[in-house]
C-alpha positions in Angstrom: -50.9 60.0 -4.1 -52.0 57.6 -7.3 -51.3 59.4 -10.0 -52.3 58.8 -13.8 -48.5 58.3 -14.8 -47.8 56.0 -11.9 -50.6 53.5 -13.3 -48.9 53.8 -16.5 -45.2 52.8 -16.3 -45.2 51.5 -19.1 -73.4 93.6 -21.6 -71.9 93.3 -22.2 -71.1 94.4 -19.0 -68.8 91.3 -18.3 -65.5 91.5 -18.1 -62.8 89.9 -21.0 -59.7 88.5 -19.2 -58.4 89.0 -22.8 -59.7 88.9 -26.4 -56.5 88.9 -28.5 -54.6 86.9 -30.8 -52.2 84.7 -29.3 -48.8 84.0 -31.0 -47.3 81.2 -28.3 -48.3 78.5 -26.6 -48.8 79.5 -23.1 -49.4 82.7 -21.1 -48.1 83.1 -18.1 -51.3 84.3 -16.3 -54.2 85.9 -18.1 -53.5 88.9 -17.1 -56.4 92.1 -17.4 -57.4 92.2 -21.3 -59.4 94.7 -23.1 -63.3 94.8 -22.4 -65.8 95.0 -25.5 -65.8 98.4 -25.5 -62.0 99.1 -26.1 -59.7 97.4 -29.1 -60.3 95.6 -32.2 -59.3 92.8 -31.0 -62.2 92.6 -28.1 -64.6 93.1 -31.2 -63.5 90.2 -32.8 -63.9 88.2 -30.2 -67.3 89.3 -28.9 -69.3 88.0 -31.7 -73.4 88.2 -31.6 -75.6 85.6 -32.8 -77.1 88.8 -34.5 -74.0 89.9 -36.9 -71.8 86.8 -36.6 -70.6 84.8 -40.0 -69.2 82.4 -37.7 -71.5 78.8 -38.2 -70.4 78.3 -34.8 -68.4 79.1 -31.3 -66.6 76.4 -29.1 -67.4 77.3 -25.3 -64.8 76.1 -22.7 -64.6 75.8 -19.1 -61.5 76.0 -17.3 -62.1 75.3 -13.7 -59.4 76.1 -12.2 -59.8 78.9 -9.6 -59.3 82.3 -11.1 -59.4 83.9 -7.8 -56.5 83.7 -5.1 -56.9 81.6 -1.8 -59.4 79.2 -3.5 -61.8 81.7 -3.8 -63.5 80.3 -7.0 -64.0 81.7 -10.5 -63.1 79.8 -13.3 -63.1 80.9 -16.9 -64.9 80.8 -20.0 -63.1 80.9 -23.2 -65.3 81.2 -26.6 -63.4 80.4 -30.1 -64.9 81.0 -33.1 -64.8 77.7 -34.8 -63.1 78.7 -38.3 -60.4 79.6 -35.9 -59.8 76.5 -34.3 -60.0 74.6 -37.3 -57.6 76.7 -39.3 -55.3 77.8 -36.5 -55.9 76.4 -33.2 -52.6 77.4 -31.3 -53.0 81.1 -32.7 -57.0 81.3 -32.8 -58.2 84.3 -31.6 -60.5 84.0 -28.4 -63.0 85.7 -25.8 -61.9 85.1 -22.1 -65.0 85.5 -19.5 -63.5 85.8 -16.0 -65.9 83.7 -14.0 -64.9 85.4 -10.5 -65.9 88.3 -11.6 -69.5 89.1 -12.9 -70.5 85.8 -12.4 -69.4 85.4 -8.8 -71.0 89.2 -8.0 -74.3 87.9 -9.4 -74.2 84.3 -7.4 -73.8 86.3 -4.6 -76.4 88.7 -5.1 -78.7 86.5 -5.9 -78.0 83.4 -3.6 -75.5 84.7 -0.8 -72.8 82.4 -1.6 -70.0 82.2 -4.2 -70.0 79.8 -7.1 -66.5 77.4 -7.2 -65.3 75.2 -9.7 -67.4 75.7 -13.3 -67.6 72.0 -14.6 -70.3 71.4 -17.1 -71.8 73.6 -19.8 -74.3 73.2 -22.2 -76.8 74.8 -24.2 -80.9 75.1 -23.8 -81.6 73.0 -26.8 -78.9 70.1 -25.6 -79.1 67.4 -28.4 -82.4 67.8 -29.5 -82.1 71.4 -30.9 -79.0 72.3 -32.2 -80.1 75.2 -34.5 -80.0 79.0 -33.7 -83.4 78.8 -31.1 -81.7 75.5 -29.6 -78.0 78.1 -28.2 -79.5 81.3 -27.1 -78.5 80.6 -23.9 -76.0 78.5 -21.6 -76.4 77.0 -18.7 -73.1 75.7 -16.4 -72.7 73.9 -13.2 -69.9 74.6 -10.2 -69.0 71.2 -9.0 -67.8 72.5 -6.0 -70.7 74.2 -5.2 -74.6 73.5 -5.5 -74.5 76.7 -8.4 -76.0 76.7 -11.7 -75.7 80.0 -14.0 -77.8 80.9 -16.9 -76.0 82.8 -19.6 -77.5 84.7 -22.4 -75.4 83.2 -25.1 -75.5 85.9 -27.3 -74.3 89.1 -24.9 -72.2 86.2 -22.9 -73.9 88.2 -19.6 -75.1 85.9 -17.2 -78.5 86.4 -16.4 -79.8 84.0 -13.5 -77.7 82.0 -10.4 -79.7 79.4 -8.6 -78.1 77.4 -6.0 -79.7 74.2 -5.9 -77.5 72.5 -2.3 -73.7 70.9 -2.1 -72.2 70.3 -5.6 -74.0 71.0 -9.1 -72.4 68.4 -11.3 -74.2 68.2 -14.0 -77.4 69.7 -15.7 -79.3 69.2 -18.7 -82.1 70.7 -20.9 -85.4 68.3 -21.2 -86.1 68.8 -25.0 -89.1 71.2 -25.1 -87.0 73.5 -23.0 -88.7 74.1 -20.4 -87.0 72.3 -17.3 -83.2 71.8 -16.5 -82.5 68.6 -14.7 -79.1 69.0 -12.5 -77.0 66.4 -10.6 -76.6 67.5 -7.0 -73.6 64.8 -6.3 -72.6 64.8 -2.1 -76.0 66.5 -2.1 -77.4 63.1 -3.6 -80.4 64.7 -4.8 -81.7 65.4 -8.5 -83.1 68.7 -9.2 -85.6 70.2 -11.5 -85.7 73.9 -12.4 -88.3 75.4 -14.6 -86.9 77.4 -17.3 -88.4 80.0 -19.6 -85.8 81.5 -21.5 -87.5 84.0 -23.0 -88.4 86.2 -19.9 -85.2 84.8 -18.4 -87.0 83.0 -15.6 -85.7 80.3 -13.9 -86.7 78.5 -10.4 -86.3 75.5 -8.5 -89.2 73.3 -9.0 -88.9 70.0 -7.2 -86.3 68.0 -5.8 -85.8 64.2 -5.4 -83.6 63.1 -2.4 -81.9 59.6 -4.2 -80.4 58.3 -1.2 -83.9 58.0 0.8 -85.8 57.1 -1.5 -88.4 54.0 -2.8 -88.1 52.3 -6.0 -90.7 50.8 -8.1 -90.4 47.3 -5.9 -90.5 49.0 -2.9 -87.8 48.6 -1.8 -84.9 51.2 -0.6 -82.7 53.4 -2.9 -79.8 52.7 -0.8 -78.5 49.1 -1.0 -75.6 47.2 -0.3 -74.8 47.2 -4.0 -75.9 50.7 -4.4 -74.4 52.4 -1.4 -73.5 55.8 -2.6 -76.5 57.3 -4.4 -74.4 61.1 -5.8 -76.2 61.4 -9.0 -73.2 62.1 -11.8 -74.8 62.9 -14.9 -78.2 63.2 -16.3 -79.3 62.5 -19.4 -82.9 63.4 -20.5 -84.7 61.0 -23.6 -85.5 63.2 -26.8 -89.4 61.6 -26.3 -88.6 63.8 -22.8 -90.1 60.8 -20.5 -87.3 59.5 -18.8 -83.8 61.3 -16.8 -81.1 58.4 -16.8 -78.8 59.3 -13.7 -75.5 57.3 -13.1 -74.6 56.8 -9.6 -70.9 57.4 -8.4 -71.0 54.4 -5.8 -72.2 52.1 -9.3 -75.9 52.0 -10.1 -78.3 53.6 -11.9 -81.7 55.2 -11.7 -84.1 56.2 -14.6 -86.7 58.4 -13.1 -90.2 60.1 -14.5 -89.1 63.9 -14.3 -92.3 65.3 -15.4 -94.4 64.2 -12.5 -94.1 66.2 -9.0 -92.3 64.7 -7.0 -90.4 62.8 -9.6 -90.5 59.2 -9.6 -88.3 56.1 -10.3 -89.2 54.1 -12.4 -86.0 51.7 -13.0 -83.7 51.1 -10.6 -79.9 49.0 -11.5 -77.5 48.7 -8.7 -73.7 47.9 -9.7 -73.9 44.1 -10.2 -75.6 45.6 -13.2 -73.6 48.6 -14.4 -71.2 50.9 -13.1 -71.0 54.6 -13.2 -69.7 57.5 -16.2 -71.3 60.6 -17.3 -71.2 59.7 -21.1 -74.5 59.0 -22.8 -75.9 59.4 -26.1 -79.1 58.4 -28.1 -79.2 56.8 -31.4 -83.0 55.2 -32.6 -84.6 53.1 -29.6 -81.1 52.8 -27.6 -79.3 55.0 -24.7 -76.0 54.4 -24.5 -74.3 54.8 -21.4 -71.0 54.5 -20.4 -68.8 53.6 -17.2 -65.5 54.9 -15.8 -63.3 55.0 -13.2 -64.8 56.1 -9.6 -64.3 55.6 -5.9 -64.4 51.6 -4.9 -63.5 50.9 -9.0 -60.4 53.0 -9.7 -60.0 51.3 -13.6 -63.0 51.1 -15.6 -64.3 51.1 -19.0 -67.4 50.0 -20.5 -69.8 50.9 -22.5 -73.6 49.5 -22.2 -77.0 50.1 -24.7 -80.8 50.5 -23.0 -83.6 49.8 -25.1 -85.8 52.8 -24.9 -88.9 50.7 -26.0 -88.5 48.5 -22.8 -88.7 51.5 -20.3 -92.1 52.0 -18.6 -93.7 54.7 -16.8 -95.7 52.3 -14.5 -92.1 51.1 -13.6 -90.5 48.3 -14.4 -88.3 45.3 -11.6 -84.9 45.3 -10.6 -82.4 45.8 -13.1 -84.5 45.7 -15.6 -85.0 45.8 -19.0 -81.9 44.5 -19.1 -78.3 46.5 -20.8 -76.9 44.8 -23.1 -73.1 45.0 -22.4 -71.6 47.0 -25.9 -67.7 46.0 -25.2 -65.4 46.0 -21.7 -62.2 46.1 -22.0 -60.2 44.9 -19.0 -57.3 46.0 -17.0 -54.0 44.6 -17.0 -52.9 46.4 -14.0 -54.2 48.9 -11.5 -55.5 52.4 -12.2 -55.1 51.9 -16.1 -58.6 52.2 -17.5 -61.2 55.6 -17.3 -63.8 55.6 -19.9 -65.4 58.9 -19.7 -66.3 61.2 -22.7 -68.6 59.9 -25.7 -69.8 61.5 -28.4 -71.5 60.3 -31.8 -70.0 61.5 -35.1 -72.1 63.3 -38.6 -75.4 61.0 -39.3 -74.8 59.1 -35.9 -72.9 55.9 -37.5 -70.4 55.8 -35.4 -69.6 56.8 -31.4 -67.1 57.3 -29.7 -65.2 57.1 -26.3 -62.6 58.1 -24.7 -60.2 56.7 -22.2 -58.3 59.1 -19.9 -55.8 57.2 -18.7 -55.0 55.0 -22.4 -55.3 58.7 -23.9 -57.2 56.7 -27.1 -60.6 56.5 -28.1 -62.3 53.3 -28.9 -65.3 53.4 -32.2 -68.4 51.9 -32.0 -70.6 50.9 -35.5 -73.7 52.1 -34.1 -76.2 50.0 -36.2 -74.7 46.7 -35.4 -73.0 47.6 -31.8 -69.3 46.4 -32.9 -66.4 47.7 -32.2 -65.1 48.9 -35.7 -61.4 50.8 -34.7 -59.7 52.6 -31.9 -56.9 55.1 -32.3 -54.6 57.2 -29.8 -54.3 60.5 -29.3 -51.0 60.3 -27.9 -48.5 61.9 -30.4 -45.9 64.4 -31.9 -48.4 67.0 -30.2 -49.0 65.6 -26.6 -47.3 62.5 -24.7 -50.1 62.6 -22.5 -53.0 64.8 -23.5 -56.0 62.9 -21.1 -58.2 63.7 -23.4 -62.1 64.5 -21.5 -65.2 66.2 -23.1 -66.0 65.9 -26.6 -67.6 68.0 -29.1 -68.1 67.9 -32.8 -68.5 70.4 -35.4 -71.4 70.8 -37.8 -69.7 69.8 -40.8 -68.5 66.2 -38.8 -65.0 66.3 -39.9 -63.8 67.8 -36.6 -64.2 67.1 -33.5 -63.3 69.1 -30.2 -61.8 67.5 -27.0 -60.9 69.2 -23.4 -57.3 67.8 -22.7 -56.3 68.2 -19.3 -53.3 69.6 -17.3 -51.1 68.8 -14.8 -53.2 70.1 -11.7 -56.8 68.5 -12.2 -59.3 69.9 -9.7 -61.7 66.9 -10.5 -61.3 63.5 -11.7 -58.3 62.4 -9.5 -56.1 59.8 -10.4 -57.6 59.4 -14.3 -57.5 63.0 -15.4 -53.3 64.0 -15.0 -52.1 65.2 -18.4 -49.6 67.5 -19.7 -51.0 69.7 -22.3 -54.3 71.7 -20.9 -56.3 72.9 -23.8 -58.9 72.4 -26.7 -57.5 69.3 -28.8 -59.0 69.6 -32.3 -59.7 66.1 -34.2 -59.3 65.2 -37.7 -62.2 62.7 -38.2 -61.7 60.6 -41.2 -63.8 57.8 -42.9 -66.5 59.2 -41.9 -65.9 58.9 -39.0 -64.3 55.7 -38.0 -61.2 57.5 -37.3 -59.7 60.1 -36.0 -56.3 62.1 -35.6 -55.1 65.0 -33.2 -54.5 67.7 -35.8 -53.9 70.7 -33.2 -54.2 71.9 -30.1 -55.1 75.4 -28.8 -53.3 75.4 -25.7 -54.8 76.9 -22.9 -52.4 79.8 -20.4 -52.0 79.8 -17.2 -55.5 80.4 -15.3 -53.3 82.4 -12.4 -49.4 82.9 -12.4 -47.6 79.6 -12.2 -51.1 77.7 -12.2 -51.8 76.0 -15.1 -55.4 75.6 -16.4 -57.9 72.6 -16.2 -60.5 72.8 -18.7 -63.0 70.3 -18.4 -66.6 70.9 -19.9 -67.0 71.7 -23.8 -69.8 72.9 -26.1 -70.3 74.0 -29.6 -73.2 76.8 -30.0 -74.8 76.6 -33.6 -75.2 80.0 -34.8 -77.3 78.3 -38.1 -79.2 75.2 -38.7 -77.4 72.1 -38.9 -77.1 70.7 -42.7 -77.6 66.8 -42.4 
């Protein structure tokens, strides 16, 4: 097997695995832990968007089964985000078993089991990060077709759809009323109408990628687009266009308010290759590319022009990327761009590299590389860092580093400290530091955790 170091050499009603202080590094196992109802310490982790003073929580998926005999589960851990930033590796946190409530409620409601909880966010994504934006989450089992609507406030889930193979991916369109997910081996993009307020939520329409017309007429499938699993999408905040990487290399931008959706540019992998990081600043998408199957090192990073895009649909591979930097192996399996994120006032992004554990900086106004810094350190030889997040104020921001038994992300995702890696940013946010990490326990005995997907909930409006 490749491995990461080889290419290196060189209502309540849920129940709390645990909502307690933690005094070491690692558990061994997660044990049973107080619900809501019993202990002080349950209550102090269980905090309302109603009576919290908290500005914010940090919501983490660890994805590793929590059931025996690769029955599925996960968990969910919720921090406060004063803790993390004063005390990581002692922060007191909430612990959601997701085999247990979750799991009954997949069942009851679809007949099969959710597995593997990979990506979380919240209903106002990007575009509305305030309290009405993070009154309720929405995650995706990669190992299943499942997506689970939380109510973020009681933490009980509230809805389980199961939309086909494997739910990689979904994302709020900005006036909140659709979810777009990214069925990967199912190769199909899904839309589900959402009203959060009645807690309503339904498969709408679904788009099959792999047979499929573009805007040319021609096929979906290509020899240069050959393996059409949809990664991530990423709705525009004008909500007229999903951008959807391909894992084969590729891309498609598709009209998600029309039914049946519709292409309406298509970019094969001459073009660009395939992340799941993307981010909008002005008239530019960024998107990123990373390791996948059939290019094992990767890392670039590419800019759309919005403006360009058209609804009537526009020729192959075009408008045109412009290619933001590539950085270039020097031998194999040593590149994975994966997670980006844009720091306070969106002057600068930034992305990550799995493999080189470092993050590269971006000036966003002039598209130049301005810095890069690594993550490796005192704290972590080899912290793989994945998901990022950042914190209201901008001078921290939160990264998923993963363990030593990945359950996605092969060869690119090995590390050696699984937990929540907290960021110094400084100068503004040019650079950066690993100040702490809150280091994740064992999700079952002698089987160490993977986290994975990371979001902040706003409990007040963001100060710009």
């Amino acid at each position: 097997m490749f491995t990461k170091h080889m290419a290196r050499k060189s209502r309540t009603g849920l129940t709390l695995v645990g909502s307690v202080l933690l005094t070491g590094a690692l558990l061994n196992g997660c044990g049973t832990g107080p619900t809501a109802e019993t202990g002080t310490s349950a209550s102090v982790g269980l905090r309302s968007l109603e009576t919290t003073t908290e500005s914010y929580e940090v919501w983490t998926l660890d994805q590793q089964d929590s059931r025996e005999n690769r029955e599925g589960g996960g968990l969910l851990y919720i921090h406060a985000g004063s803790e993390l930033e004063a005390h990581a590796g002692t922060a007191v946190r909430t612990v959601i078993d997701l085999g247990s409530e979750v799991r009954d409620l997949c069942l009851e409601q679809t007949g099969t089991a959710p597995v593997r909880p990979h990506m979380i966010t919240f209903n106002g994504g990007d575009y509305n990060t305030g309290p009405s934006g993070n009154t309720h989450a929405l995650v995706s089992f990669v190992a299943t077709g499942h997506v689970v609507f939380f109510d973020a406030a009681t933490r009980a889930p509230v809805k389980c759809i199961d939309v086909g193979t494997q739910a990689h991916a979904i994302w709020p369109t900005p006036d909140q009323k659709h979810a777009i997910v990214a069925d990967q081996n199912g190769r199909k993009l899904h839309r589900i109408a959402t009203d959060y307020a009645k807690n309503e939520y339904q498969v709408e329409t679904s788009f099959d990628l792999a047979n499929c017309t573009t805007p040319a007429g021609g096929a979906c499938t290509t020899p240069l687009r050959n393996d059409n699993a949809p990664i991530c999408p990423r709705v525009d905040a004008a909500n007229r266009y999903t951008f959807v990487t391909l894992r084969g290399g590729g891309m498609f931008v598709l009209d998600h308010n029309t039914t049946p959706m519709r292409i309406v540019a298509e970019y094969d992998r001459s073009v660009i290759w395939t992340g799941c990081g993307a981010a909008e600043v002005g008239d530019k998408m960024y998107v990123n590319s990373g390791s996948l199957p059939g290019r094992l090192s990767g890392h670039d990073l590419y800019a759309f022009n919005m403006n360009s895009f058209s609804l009537d649909g526009t020729p192959p591979n075009t408008p045109a990327p412009r290619v933001v930097y590539s950085r270039q192996s020097t031998q194999p399996l040593d590149l994975d761009s994966h997670g980006v994120a844009l720091t306070k006032h969106k002057r600068y992004m930034w992305i990550n590299d799995r493999i080189q554990n470092d993050v590269t900086v971006i000036e966003t106004a002039t598209d130049q590389v301005v810095g890069q810094f690594s993550l490796a350190g005192p704290l972590s030889s080899d912290p793989a860092p994945d998901i990022f997040d950042l914190s209201p104020s901008g001078n921290r921001m939160f990264v998923t580093l993963r363990g030593p038994t990945p359950q996605s992300g092969a060869h690119a995702a090995y590390g050696n400290t699984p937990g929540i890696g907290v960021i110094q940013v400084t100068e503004g946010g040019k650079k950066g530091q690993l100040q702490s990490i809150a280091h994740l326990p064992n999700t079952r005995p002698g089987v160490a955790a993977d986290p994975h997907g990371i979001r902040l909930r706003y409990l007040s409006p963001l100060q710009e």
